[in-house]
C-alpha positions, 0 to 999 in steps of 0.5 A: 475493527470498524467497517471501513477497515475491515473494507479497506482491508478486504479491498487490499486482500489482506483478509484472505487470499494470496497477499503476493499474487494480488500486489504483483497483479496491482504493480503490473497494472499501474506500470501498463496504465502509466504507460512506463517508458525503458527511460522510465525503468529504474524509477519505476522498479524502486516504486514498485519495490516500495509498493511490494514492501508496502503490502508487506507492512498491510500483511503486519498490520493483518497480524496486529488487528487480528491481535488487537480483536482478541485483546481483553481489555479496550486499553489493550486493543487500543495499544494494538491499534496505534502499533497498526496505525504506526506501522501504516504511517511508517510504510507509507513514508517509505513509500513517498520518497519512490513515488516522488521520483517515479512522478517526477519522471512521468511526462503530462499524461502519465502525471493525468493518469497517475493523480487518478491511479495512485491517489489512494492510501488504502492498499498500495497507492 
């Protein structure tokens, strides 16, 4: 693994630590940021929920970089690593269509808040 996923992975808590306790924490402070609103509630459940699913796929992707370290050949830790990259693209589509509504939802200021908080595409948005 190169230095910049091994950060993104540290950063995330996929390498050590309680992967559940970390993304409730990171969904409870993206919802006390953006200041979620009661009208806003079900928008922001469905976008919490494709977040929790999300670090599912980052504790899969744990699994096959681990795999992928221990494979023999470079050909094998190669396959390895495109599977990982597939599942992180695939997680990441299921992400959108929540956080498309949950963005829609938001007043002007929310949005403000949102562009600087969930820009990232490493651990949860």
């Amino acid at each position: 693994m190169d230095g910049g996923m091994m950060r993104m992975m540290a950063e995330c808590g996929v390498l050590g630590g309680d992967m559940a306790t970390h993304a409730e924490g990171r969904i409870a402070f993206l919802k006390a940021e953006l200041g979620v609103s009661d009208a806003q509630k079900a928008v922001w459940e469905a976008y919490a929920a494709a977040l929790a699913k999300n670090l599912q796929g980052m504790q899969g992707m744990r699994q096959a970089m681990m795999k992928a370290m221990e494979a023999k050949s470079p050909v094998e830790r190669l396959d390895s690593h495109i599977a990982a990259m597939e599942g992180r693209v695939a997680a990441l589509k299921e992400v959108k269509p929540a956080l498309g509504t949950l963005y829609s939802a938001l007043s002007e200021d929310q949005k403000k808040k949102a562009d600087q908080l969930l820009t990232g595409v490493g651990c949860m948005m």
